[in-house]
Backbone bond lengths (Angstrom), bond angles and torsions (degrees), N, CA, C in turn:
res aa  C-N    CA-C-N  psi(-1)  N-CA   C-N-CA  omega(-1)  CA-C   N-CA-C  phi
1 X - - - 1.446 - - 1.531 109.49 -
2 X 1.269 137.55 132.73 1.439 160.75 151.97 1.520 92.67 -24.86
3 X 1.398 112.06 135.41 1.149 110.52 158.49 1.795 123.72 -108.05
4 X 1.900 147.87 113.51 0.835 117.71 -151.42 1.897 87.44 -113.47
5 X 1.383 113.70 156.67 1.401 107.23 -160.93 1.962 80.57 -131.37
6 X 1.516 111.34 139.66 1.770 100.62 179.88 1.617 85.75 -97.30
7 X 1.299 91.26 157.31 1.768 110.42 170.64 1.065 118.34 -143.29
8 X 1.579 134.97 11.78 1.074 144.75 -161.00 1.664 121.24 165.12
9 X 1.591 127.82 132.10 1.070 121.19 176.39 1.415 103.77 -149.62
10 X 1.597 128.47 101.21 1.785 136.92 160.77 1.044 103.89 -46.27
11 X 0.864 129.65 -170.43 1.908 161.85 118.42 1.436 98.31 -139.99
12 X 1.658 128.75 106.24 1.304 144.24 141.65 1.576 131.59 -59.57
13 X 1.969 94.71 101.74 1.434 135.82 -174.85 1.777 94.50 -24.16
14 X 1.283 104.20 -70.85 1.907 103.44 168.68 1.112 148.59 -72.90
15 X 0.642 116.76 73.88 2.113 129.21 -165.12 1.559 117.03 131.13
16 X 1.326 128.84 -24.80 0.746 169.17 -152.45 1.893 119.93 32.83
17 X 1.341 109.48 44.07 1.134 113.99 165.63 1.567 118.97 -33.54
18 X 1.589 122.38 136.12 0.960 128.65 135.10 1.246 142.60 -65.36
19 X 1.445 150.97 113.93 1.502 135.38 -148.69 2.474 84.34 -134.78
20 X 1.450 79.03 114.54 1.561 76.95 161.43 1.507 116.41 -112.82
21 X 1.334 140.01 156.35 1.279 125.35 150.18 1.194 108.85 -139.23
22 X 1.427 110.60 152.39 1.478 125.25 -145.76 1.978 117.75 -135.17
23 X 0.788 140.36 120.16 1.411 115.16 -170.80 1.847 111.44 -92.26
24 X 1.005 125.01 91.65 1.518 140.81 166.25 1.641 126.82 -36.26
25 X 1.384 119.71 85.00 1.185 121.24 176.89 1.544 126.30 -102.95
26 X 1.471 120.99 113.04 1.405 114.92 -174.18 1.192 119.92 -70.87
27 X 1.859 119.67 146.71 1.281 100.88 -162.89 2.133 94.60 -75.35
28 X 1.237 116.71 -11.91 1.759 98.68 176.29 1.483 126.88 -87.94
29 X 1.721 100.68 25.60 1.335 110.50 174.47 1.274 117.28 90.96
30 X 1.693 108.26 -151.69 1.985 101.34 -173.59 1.352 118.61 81.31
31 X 1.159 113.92 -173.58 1.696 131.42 -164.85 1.763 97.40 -64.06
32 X 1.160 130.43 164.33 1.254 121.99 156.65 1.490 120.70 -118.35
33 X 1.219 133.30 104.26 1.566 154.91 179.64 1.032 100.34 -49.69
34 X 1.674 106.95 138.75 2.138 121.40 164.98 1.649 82.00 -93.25
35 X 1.021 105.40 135.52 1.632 126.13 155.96 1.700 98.75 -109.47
36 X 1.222 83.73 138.98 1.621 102.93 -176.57 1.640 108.54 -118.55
37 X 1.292 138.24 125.48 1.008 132.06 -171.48 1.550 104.82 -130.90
38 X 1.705 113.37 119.25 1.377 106.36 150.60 1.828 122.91 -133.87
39 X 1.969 76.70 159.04 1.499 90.18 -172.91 1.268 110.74 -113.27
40 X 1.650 107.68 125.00 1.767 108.46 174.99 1.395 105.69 -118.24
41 X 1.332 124.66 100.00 0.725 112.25 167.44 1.647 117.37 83.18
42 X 1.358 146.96 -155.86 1.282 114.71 165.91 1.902 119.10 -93.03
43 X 1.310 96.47 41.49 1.655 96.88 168.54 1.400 92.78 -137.80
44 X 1.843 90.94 151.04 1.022 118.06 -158.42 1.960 102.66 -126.41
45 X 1.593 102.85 149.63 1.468 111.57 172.98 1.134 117.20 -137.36
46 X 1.458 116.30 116.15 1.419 105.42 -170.06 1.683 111.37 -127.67
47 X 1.339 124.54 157.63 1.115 110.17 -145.64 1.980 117.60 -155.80
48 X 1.041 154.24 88.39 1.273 126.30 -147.30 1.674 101.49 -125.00
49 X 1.242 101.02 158.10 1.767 108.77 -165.82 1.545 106.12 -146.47
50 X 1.334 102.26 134.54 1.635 108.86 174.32 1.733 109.65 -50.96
51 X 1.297 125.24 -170.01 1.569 146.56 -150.35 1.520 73.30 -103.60
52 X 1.423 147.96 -70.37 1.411 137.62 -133.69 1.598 99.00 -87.74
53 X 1.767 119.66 -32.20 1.312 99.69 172.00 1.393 132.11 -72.15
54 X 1.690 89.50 -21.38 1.588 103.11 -177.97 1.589 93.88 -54.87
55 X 1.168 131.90 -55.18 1.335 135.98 -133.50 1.591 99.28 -62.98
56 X 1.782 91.37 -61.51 1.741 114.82 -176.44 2.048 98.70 -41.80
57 X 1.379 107.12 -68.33 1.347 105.13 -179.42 1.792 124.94 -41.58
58 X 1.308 117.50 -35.47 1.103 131.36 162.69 0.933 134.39 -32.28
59 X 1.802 106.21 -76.51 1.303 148.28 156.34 1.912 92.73 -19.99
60 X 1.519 101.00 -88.81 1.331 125.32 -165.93 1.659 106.69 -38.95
61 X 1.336 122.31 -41.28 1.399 139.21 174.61 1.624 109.73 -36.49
62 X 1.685 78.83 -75.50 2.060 104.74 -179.02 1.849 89.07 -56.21
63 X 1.060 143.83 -69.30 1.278 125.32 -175.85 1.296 127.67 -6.12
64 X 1.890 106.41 -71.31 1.096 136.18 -175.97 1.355 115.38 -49.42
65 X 1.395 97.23 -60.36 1.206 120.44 -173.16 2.177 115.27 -54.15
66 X 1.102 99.18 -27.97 1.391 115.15 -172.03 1.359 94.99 -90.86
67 X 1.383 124.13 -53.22 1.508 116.36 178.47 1.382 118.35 -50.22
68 X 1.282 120.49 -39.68 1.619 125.15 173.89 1.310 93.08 -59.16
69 X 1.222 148.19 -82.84 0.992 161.45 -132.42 1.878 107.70 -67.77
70 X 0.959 115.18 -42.08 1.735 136.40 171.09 1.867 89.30 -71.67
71 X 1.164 138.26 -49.38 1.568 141.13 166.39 1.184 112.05 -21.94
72 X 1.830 89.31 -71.01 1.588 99.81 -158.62 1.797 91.89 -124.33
73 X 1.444 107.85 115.56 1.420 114.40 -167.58 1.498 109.75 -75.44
74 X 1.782 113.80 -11.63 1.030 109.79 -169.37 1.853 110.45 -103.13
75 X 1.411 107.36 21.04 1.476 117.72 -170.25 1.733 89.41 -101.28
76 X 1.210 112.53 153.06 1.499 125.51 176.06 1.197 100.38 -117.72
77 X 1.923 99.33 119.31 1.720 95.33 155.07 1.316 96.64 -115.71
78 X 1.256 116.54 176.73 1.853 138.35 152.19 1.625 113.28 -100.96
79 X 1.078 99.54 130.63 1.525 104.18 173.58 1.469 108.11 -110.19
């Protein structure tokens, strides 16, 4: 049996997506996958990515996220 471990759960202020992510371990071993799961509403997207895409996607996130933030001086991020 798969093992699924939670590591994270949003609820997004606009639309109100649910965003879960989860870390995915097979029970025959190997790499272990973030599955990312969202819920809008009653449809669902689910999705899983090695450690290096996670990273790149991450990376790219905090980017974004910092550029808004340098925008609007009065927005708070955490890095």
């Amino acid at each position: 049996m798969n093992t699924l471990t939670p590591l994270a759960k949003l609820t997004i202020p606009i639309g109100g997506q649910v965003i879960e992510l989860q870390q995915l371990d097979y029970e025959a071993g190997g790499m272990s996958l973030l599955r990312t799961r969202i819920r809008e509403k009653s449809r669902f997207t689910v999705f899983d990515i090695d450690p290096q895409s996670a990273q790149l996607w991450g990376e790219a996130l905090l980017r974004w996220a910092q550029a808004q933030a340098a925008a609007m001086p009065d927005a708070e991020v955490s890095s």
